[in-house]
N, C-alpha and C positions, 0 to 999 in steps of 0.2 A: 719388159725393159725395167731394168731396178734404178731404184730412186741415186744420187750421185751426191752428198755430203757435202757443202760448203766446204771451202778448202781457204786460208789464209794468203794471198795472192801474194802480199811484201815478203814472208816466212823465209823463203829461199835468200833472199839481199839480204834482210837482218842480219839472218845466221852464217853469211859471209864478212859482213860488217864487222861483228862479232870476232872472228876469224882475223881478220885484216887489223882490227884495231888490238891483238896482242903481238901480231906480225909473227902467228904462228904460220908455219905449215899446216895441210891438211894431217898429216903422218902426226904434227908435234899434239895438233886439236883432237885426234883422236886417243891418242896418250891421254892429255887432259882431262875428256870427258870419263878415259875408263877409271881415270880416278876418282872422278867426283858419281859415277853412278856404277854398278859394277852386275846389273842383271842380266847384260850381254856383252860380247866382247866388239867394240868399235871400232872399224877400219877406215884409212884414208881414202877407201874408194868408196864408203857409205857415206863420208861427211860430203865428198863431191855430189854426189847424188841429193842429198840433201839442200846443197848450195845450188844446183840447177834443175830445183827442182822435180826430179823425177820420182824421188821420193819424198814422204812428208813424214818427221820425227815421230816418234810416240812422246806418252806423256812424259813418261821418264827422262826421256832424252831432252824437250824441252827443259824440263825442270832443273837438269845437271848444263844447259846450255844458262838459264837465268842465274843460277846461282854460280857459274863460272865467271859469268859479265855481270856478277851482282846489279843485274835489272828481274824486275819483277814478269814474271812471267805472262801477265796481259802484255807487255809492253812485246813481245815478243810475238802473239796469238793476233794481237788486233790490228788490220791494217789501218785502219783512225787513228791511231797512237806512232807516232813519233820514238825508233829507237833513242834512249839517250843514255852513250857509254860517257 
C-alpha cells in the first residue's frame, strides 16, 4: 500500500471563490489562466474538476491561479489561511 500526500482540503472552494469573485465562467477562467500560464492548454472541464475536487492543480496552475487573484499563493495552499480577494 503506497504512502497518499496530504492534499489541501479548502483548495477546491478557494479556487472557486476565485472564480465567482470575477463572475467568470468556467470556459471565461480557463481563457484567463491560459494567458497567464501557457505550459498546457486549459479547459472548462479541468477547472470544474478542479473546483470539485477531483483533481488537484499543479504548481503552475496554482501560481497562474495567485497571480490572477493577485493573492499570494500560501493563501491559496494553506487551509489555516483565510482566502482574501
Amino acid at each position: 500500500m503506497g504512502y497518499r500526500r496530504p492534499v489541501p482540503q479548502k483548495l477546491p472552494a478557494k479556487l472557486l471563490a476565485i472564480r465567482e469573485a470575477f463572475g467568470a465562467s468556467q470556459v471565461h477562467m480557463a481563457r484567463a489562466l491560459n494567458f497567464k500560464q501557457t505550459a498546457f492548454k486549459m479547459t472548462a472541464a479541468r477547472i470544474w474538476e478542479y473546483e470539485q475536487g477531483k483533481r488537484e492543480p499543479n504548481l503552475l496552475v496554482l501560481l497562474a491561479y495567485g497571480r490572477l487573484a493577485d493573492v499570494p499563493v500560501e493563501q491559496l495552499i494553506d487551509d489555516q489561511v483565510e482566502l482574501a480577494l
